[in-house]
mmCIF file as Biopython writes it, N, C-alpha, C and O atoms, coordinates in Angstrom:
data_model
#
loop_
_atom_site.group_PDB
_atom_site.id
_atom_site.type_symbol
_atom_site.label_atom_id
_atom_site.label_alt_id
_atom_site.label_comp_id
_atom_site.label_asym_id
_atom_site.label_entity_id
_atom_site.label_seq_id
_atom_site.pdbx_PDB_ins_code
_atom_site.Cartn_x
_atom_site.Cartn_y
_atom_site.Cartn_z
_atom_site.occupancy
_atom_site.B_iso_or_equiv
_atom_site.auth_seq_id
_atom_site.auth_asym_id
_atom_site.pdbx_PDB_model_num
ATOM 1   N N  . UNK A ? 1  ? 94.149  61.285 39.661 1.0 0.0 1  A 1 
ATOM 2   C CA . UNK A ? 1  ? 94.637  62.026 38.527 1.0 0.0 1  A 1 
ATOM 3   C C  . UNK A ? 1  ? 95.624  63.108 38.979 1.0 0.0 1  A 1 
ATOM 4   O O  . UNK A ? 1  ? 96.549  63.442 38.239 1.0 0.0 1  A 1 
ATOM 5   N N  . UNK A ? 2  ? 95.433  63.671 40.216 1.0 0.0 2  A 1 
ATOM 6   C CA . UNK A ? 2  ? 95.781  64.923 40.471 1.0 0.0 2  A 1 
ATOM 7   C C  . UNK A ? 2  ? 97.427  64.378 40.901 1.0 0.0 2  A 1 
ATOM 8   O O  . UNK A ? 2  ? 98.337  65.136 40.567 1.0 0.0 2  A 1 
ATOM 9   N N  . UNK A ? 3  ? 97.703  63.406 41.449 1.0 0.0 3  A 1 
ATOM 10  C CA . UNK A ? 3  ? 98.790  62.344 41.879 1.0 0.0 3  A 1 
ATOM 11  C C  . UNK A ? 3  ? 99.575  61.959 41.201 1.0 0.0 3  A 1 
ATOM 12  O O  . UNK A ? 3  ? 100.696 61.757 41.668 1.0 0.0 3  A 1 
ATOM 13  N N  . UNK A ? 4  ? 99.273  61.671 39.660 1.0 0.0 4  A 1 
ATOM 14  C CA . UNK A ? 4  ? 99.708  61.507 38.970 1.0 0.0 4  A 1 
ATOM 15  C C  . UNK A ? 4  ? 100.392 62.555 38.463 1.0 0.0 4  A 1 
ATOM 16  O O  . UNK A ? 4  ? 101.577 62.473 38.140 1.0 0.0 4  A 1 
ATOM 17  N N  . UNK A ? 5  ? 99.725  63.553 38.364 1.0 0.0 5  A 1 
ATOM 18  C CA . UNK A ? 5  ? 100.077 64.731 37.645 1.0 0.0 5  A 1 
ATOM 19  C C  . UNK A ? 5  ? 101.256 65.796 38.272 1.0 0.0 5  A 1 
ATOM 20  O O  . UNK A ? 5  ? 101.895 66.634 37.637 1.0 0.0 5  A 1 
ATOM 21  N N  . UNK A ? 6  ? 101.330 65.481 39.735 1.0 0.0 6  A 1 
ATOM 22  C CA . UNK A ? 6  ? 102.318 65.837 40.693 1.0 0.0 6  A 1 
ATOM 23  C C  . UNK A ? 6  ? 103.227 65.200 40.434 1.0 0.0 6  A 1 
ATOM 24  O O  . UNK A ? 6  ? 104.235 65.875 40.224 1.0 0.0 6  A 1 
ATOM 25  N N  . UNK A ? 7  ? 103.383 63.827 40.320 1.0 0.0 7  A 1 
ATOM 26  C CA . UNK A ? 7  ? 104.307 62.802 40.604 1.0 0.0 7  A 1 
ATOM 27  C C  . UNK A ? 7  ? 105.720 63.345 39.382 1.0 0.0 7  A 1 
ATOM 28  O O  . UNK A ? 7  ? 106.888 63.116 39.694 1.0 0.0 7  A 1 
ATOM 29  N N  . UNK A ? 8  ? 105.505 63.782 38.555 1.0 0.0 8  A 1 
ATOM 30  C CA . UNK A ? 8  ? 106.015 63.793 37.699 1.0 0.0 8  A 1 
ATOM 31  C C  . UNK A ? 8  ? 106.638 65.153 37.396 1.0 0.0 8  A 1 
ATOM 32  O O  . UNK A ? 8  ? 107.265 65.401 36.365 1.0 0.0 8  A 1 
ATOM 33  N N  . UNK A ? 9  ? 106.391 66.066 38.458 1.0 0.0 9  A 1 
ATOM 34  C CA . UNK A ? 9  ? 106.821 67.103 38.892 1.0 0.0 9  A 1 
ATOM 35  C C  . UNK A ? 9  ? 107.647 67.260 40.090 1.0 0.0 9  A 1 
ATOM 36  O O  . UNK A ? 9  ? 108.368 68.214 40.382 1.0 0.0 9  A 1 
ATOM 37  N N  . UNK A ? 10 ? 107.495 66.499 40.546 1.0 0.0 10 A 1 
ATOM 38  C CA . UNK A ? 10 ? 108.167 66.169 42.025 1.0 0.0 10 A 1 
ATOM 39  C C  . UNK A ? 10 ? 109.564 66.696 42.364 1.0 0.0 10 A 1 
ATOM 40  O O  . UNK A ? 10 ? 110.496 66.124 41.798 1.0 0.0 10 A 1 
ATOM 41  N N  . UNK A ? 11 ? 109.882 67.807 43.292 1.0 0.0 11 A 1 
ATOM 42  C CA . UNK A ? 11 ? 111.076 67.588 43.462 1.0 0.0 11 A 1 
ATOM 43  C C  . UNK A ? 11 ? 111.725 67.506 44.925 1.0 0.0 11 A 1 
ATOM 44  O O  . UNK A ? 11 ? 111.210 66.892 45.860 1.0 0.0 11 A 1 
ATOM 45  N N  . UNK A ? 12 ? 113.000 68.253 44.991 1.0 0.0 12 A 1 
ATOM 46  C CA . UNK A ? 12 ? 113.284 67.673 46.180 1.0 0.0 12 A 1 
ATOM 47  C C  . UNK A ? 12 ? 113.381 68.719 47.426 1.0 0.0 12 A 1 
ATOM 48  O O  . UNK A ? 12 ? 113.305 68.459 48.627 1.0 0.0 12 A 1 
ATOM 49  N N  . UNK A ? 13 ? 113.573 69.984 46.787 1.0 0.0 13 A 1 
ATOM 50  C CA . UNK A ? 13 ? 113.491 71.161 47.351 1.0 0.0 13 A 1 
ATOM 51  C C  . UNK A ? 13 ? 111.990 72.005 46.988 1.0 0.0 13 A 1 
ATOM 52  O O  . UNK A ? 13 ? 111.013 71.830 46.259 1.0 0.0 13 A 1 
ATOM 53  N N  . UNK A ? 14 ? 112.574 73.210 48.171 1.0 0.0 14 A 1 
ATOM 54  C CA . UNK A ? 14 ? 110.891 73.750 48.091 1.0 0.0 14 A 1 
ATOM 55  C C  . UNK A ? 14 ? 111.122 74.636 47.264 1.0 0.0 14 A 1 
ATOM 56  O O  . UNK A ? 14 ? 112.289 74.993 47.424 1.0 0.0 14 A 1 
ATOM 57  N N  . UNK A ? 15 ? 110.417 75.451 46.081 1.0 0.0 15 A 1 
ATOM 58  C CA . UNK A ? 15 ? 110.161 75.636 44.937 1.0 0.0 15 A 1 
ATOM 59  C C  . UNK A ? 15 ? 109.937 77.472 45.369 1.0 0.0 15 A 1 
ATOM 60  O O  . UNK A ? 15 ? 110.104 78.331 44.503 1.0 0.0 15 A 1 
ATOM 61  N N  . UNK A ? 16 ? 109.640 77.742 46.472 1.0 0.0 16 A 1 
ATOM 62  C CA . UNK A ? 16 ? 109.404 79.177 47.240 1.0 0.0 16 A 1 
ATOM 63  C C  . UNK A ? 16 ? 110.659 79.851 47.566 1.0 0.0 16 A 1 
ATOM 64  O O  . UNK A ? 16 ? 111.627 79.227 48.000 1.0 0.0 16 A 1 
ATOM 65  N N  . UNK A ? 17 ? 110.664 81.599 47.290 1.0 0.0 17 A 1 
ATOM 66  C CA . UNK A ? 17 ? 111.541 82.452 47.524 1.0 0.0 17 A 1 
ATOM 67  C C  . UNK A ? 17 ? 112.265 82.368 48.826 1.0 0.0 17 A 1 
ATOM 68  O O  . UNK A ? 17 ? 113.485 82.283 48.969 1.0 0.0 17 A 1 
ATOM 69  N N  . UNK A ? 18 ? 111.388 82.402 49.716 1.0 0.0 18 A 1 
ATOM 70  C CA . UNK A ? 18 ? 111.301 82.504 51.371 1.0 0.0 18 A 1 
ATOM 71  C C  . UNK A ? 18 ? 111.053 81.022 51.598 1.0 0.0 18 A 1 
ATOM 72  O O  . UNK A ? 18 ? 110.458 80.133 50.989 1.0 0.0 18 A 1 
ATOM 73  N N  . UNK A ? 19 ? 112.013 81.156 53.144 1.0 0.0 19 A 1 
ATOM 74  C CA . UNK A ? 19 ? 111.953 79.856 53.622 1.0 0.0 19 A 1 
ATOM 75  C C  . UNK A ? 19 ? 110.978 79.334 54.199 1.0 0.0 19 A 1 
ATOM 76  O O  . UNK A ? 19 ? 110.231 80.089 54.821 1.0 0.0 19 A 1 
ATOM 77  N N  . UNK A ? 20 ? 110.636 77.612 54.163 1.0 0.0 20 A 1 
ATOM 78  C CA . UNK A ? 20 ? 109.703 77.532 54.919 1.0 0.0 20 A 1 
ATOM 79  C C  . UNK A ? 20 ? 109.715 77.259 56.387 1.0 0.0 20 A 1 
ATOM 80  O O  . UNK A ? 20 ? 110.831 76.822 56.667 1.0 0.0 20 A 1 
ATOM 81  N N  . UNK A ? 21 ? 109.237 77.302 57.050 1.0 0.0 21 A 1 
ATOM 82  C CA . UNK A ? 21 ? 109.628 76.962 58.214 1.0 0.0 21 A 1 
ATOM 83  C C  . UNK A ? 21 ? 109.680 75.163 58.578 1.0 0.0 21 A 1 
ATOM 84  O O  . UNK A ? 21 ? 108.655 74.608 58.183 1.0 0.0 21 A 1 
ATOM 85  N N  . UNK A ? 22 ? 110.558 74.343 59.160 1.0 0.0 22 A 1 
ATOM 86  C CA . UNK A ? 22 ? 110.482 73.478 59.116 1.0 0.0 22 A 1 
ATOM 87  C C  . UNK A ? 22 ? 109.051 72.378 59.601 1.0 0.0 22 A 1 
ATOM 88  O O  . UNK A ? 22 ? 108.457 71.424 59.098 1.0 0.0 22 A 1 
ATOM 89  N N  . UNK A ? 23 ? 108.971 73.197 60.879 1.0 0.0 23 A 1 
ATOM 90  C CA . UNK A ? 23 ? 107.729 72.971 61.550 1.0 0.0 23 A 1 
ATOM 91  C C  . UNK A ? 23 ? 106.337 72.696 60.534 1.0 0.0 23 A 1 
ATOM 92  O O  . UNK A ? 23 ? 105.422 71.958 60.899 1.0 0.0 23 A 1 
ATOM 93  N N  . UNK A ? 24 ? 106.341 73.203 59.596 1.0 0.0 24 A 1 
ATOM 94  C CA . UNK A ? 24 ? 104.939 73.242 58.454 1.0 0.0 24 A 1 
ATOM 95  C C  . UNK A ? 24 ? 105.662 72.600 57.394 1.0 0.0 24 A 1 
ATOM 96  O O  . UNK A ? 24 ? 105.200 72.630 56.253 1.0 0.0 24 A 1 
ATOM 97  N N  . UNK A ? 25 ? 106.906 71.938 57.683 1.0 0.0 25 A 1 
ATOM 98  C CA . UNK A ? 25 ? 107.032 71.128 56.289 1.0 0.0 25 A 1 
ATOM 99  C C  . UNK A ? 25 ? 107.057 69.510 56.401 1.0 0.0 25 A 1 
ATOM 100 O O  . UNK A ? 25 ? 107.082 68.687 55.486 1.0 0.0 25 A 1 
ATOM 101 N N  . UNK A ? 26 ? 107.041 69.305 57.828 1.0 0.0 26 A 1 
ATOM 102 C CA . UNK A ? 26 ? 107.660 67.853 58.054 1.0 0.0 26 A 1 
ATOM 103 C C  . UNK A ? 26 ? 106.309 67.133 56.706 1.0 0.0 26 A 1 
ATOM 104 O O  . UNK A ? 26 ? 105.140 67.470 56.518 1.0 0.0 26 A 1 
ATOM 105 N N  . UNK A ? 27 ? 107.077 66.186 56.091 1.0 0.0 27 A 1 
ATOM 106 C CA . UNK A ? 27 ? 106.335 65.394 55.391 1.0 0.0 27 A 1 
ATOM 107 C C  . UNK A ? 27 ? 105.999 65.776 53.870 1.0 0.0 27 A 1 
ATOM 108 O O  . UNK A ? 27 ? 105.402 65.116 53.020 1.0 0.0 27 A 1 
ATOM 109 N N  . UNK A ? 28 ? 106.563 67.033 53.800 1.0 0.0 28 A 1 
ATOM 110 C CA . UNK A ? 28 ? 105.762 67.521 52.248 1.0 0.0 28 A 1 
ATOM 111 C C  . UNK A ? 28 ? 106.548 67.309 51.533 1.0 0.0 28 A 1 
ATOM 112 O O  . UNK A ? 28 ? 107.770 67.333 51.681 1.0 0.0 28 A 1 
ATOM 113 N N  . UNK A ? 29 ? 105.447 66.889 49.974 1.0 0.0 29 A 1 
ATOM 114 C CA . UNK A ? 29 ? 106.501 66.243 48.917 1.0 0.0 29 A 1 
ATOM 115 C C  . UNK A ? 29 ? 106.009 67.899 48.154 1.0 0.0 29 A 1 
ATOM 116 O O  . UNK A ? 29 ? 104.918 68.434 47.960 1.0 0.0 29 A 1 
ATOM 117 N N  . UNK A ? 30 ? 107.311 68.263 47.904 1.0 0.0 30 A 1 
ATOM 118 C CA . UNK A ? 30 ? 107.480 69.726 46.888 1.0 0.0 30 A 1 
ATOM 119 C C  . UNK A ? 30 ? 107.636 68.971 45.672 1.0 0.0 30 A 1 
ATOM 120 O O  . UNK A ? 30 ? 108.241 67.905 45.559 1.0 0.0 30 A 1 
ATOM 121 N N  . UNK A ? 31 ? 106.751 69.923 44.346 1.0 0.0 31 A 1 
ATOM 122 C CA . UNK A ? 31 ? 106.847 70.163 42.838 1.0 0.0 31 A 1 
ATOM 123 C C  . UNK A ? 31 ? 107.207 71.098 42.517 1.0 0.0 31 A 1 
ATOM 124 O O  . UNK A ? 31 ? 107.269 72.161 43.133 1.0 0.0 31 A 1 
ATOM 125 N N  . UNK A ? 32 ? 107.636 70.728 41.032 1.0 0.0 32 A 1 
ATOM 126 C CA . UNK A ? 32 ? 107.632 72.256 40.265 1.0 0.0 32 A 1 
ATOM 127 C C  . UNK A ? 32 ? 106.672 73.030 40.202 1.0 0.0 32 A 1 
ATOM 128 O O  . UNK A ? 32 ? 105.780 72.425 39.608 1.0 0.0 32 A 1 
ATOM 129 N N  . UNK A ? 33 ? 106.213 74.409 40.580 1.0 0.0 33 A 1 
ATOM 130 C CA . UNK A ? 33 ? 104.867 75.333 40.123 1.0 0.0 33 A 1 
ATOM 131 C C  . UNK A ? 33 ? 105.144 75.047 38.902 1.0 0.0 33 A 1 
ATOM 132 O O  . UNK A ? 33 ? 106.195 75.406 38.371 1.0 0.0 33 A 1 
ATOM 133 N N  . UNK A ? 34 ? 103.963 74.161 38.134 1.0 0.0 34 A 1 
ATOM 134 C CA . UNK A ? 34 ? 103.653 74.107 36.469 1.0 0.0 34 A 1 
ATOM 135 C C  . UNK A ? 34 ? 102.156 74.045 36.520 1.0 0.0 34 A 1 
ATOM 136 O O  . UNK A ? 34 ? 101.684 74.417 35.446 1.0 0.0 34 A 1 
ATOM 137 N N  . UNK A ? 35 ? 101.164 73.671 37.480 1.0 0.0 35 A 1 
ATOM 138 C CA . UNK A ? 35 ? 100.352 73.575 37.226 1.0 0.0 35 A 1 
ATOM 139 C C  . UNK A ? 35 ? 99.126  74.667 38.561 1.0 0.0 35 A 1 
ATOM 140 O O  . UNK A ? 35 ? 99.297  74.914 39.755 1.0 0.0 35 A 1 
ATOM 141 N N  . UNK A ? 36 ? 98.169  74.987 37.760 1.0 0.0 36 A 1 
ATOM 142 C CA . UNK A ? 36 ? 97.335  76.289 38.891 1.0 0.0 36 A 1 
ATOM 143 C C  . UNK A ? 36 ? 95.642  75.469 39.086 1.0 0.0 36 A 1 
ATOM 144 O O  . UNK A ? 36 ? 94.874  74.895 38.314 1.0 0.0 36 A 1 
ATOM 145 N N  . UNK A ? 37 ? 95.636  75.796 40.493 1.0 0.0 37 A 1 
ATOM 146 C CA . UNK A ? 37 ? 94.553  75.788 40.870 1.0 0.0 37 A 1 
ATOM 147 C C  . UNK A ? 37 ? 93.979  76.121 41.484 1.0 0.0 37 A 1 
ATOM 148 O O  . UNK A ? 37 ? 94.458  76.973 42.232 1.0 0.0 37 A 1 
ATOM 149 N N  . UNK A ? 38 ? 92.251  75.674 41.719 1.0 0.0 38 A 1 
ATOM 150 C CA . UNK A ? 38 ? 91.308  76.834 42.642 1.0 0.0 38 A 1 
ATOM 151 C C  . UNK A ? 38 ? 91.121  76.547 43.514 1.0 0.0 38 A 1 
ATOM 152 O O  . UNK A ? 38 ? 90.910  75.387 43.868 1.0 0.0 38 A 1 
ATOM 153 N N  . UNK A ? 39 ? 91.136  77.796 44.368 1.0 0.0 39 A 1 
ATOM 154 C CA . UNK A ? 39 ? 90.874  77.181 46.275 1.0 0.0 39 A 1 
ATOM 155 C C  . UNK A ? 39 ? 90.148  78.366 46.439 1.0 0.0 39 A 1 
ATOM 156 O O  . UNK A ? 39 ? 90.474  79.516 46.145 1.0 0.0 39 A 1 
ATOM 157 N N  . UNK A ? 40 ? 88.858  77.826 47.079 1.0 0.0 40 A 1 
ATOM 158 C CA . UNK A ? 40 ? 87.888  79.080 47.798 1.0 0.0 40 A 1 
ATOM 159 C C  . UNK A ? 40 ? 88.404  78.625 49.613 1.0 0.0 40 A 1 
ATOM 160 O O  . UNK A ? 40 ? 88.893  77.634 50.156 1.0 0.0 40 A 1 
ATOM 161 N N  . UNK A ? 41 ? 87.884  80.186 50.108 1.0 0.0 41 A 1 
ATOM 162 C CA . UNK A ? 41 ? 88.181  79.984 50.994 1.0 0.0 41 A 1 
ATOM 163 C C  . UNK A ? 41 ? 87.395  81.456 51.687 1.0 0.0 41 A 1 
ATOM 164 O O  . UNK A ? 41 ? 86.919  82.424 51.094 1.0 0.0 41 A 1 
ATOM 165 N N  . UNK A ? 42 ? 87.481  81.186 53.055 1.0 0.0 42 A 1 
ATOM 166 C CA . UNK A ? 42 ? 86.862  82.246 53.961 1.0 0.0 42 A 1 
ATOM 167 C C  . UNK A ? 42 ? 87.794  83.661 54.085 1.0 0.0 42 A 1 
ATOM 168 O O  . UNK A ? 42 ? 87.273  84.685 53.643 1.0 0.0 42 A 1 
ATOM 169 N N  . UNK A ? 43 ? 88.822  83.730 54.528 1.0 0.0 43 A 1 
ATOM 170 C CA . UNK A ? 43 ? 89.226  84.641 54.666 1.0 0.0 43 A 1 
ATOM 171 C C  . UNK A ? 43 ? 91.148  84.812 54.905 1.0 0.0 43 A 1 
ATOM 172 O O  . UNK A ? 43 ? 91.540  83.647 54.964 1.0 0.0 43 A 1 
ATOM 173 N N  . UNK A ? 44 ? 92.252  85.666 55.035 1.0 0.0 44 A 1 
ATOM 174 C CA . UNK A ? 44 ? 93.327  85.249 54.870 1.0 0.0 44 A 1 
ATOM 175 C C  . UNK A ? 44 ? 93.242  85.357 56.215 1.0 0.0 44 A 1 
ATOM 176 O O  . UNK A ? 44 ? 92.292  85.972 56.698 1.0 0.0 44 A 1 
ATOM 177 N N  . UNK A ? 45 ? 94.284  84.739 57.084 1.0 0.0 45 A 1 
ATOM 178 C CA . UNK A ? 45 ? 94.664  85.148 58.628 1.0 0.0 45 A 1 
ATOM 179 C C  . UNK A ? 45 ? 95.938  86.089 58.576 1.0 0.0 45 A 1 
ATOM 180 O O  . UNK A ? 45 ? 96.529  86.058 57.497 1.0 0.0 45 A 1 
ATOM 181 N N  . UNK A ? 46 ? 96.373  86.772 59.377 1.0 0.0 46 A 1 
ATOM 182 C CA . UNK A ? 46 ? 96.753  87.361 59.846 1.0 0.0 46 A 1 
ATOM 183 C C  . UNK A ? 46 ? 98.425  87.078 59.537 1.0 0.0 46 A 1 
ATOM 184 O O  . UNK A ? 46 ? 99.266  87.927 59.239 1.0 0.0 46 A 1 
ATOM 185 N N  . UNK A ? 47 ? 98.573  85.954 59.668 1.0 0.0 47 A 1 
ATOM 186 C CA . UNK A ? 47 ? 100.096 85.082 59.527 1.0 0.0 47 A 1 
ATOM 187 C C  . UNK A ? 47 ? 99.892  84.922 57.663 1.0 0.0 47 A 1 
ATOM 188 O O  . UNK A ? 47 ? 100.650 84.121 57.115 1.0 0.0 47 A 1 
ATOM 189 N N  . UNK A ? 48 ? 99.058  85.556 56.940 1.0 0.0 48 A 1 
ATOM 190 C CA . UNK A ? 48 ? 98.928  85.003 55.310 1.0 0.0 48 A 1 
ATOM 191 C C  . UNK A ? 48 ? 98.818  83.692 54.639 1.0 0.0 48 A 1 
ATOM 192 O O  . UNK A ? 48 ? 99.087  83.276 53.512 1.0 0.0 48 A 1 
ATOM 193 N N  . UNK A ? 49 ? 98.079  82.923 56.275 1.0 0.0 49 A 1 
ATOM 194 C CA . UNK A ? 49 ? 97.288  81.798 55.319 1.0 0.0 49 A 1 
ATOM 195 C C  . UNK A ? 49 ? 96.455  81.530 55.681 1.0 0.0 49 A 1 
ATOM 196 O O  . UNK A ? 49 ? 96.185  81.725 56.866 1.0 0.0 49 A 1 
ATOM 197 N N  . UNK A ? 50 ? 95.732  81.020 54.940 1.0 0.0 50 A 1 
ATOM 198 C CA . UNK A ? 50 ? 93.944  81.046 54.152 1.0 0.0 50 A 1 
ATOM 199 C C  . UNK A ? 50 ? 93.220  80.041 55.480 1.0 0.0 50 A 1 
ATOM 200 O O  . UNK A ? 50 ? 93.613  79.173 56.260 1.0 0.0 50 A 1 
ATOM 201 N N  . UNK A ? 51 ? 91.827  80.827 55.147 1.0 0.0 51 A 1 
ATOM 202 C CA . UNK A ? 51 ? 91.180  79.822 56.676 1.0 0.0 51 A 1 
ATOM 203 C C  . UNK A ? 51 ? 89.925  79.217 55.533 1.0 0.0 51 A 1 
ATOM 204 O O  . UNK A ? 51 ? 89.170  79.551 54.620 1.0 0.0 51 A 1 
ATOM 205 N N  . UNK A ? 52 ? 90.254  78.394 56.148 1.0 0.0 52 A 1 
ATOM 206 C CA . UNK A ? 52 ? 88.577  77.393 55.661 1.0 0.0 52 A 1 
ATOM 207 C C  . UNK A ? 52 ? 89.279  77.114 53.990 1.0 0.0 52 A 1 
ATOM 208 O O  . UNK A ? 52 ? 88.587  77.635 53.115 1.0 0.0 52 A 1 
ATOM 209 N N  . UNK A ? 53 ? 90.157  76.596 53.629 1.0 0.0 53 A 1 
ATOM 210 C CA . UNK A ? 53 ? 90.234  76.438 51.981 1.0 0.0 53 A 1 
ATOM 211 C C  . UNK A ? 53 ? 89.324  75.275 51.938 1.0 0.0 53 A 1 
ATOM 212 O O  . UNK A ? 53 ? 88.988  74.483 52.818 1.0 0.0 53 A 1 
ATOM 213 N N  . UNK A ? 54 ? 88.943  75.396 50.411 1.0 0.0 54 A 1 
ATOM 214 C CA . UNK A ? 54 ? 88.449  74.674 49.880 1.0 0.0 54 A 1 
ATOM 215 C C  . UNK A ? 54 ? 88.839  74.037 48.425 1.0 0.0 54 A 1 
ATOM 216 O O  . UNK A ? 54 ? 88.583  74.886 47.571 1.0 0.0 54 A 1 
ATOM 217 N N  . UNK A ? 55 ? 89.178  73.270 48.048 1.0 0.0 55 A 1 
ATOM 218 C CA . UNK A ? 55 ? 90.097  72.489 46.824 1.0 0.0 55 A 1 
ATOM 219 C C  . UNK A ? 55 ? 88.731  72.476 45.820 1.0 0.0 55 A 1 
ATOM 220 O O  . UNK A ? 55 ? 87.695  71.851 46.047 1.0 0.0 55 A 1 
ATOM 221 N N  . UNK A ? 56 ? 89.014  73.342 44.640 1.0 0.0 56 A 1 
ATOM 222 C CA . UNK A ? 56 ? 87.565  73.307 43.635 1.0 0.0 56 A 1 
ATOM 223 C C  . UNK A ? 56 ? 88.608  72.879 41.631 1.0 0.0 56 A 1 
ATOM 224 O O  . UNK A ? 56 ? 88.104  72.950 40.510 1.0 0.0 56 A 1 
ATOM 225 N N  . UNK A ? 57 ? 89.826  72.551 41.951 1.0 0.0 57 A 1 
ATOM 226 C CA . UNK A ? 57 ? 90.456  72.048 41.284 1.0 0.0 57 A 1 
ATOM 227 C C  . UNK A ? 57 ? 91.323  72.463 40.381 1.0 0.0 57 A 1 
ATOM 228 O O  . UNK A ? 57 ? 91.829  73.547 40.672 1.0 0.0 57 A 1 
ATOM 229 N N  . UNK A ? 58 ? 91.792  71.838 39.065 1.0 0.0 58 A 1 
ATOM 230 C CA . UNK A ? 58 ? 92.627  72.445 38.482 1.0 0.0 58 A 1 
ATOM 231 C C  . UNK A ? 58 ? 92.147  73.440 37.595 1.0 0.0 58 A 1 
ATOM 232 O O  . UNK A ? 58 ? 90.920  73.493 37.511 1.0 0.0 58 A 1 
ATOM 233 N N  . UNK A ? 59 ? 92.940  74.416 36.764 1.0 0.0 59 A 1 
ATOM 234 C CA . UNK A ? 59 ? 92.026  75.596 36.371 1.0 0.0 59 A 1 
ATOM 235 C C  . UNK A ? 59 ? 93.462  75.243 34.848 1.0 0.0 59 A 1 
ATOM 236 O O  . UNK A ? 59 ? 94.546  75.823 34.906 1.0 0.0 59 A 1 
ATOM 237 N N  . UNK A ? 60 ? 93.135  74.289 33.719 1.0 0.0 60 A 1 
ATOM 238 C CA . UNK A ? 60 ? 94.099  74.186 32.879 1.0 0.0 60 A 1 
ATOM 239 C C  . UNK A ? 60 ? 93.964  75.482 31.888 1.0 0.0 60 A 1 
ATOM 240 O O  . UNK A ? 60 ? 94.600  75.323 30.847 1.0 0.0 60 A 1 
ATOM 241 N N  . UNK A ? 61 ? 93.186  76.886 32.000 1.0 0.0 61 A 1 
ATOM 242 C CA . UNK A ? 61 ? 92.812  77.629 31.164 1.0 0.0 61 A 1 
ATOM 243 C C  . UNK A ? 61 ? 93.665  78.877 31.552 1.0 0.0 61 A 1 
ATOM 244 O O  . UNK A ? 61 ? 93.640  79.939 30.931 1.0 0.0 61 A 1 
ATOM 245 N N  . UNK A ? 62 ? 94.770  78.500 33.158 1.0 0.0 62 A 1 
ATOM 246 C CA . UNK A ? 62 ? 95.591  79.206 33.217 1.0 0.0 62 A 1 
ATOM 247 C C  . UNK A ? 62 ? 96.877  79.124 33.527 1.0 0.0 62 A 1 
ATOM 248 O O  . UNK A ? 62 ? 97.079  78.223 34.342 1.0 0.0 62 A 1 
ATOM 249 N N  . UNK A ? 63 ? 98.041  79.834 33.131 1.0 0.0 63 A 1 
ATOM 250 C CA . UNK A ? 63 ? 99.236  79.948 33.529 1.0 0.0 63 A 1 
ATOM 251 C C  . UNK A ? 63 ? 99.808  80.589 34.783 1.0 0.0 63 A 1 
ATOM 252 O O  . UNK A ? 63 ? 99.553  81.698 35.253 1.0 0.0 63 A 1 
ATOM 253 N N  . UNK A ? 64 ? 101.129 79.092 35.481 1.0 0.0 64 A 1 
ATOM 254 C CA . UNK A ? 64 ? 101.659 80.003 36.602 1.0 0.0 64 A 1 
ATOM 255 C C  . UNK A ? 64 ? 101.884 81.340 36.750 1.0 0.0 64 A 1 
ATOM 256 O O  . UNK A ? 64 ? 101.565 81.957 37.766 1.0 0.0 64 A 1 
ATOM 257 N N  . UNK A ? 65 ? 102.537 81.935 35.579 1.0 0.0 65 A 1 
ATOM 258 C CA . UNK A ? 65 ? 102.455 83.527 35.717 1.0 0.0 65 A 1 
ATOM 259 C C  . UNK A ? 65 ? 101.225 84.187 35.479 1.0 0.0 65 A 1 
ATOM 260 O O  . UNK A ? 65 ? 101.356 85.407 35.377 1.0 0.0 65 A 1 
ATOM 261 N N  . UNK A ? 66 ? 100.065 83.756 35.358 1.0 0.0 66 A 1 
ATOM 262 C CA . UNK A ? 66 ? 98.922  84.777 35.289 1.0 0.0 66 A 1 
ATOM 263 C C  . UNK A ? 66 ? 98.553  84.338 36.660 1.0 0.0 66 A 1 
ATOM 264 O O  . UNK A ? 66 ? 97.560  85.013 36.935 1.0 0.0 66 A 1 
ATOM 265 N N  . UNK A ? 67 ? 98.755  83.771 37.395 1.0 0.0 67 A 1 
ATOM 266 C CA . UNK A ? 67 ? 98.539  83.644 39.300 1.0 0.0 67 A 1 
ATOM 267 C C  . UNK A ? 67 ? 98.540  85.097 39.969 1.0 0.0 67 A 1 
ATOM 268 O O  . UNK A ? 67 ? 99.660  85.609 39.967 1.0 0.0 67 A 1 
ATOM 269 N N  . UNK A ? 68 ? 97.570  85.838 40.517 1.0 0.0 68 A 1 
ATOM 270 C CA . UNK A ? 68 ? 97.246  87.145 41.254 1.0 0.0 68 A 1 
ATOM 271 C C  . UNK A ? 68 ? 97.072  86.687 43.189 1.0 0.0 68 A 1 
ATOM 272 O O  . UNK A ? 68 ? 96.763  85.532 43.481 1.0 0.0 68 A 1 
ATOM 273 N N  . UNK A ? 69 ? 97.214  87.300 43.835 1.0 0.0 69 A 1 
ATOM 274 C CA . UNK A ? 69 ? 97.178  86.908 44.852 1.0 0.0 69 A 1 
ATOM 275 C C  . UNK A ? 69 ? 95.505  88.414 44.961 1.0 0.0 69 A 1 
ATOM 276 O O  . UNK A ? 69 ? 95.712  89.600 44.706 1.0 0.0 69 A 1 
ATOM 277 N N  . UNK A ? 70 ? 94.330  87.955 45.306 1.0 0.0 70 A 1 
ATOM 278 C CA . UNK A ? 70 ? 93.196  88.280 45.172 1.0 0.0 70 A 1 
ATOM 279 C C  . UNK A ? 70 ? 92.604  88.722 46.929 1.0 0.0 70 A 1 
ATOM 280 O O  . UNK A ? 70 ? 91.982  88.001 47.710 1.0 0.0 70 A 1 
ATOM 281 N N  . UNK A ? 71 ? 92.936  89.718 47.061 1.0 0.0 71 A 1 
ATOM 282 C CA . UNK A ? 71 ? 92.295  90.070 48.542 1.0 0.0 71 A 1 
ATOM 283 C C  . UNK A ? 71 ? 91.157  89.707 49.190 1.0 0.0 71 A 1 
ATOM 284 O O  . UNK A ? 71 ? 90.929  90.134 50.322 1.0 0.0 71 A 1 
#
């Protein structure tokens, strides 16, 4: 479902302010941010990304702009 729901968002560039580094992109298919979801996780690292995520799914009760970045 979740595949589907990408697919159709799909684009060709990365969708982020800041660049990514190439090294962490080989292979990724970029979308439009239209759709939000939940990721638990242990703690942020140091470099500002997440250790231990966990994928707990889509959250359709919210909008990309109500997205908080949660300490």
């Amino acid at each position: 479902m979740l595949r589907q729901r990408l697919s159709v968002l799909e684009r060709d560039t990365s969708p982020f302010k800041s660049a990514v580094p190439r090294s962490e992109s080989a292979g990724v298919h970029w979308a439009e941010p239209e759709l939000v979801g939940e990721v638990r996780f242990t703690e942020w690292t140091k470099s500002g990304r997440l250790r231990q995520p966990s994928w707990r799914g889509l959250r359709p009760d919210q909008g990309p702009e109500e997205v908080v970045v949660e300490p």
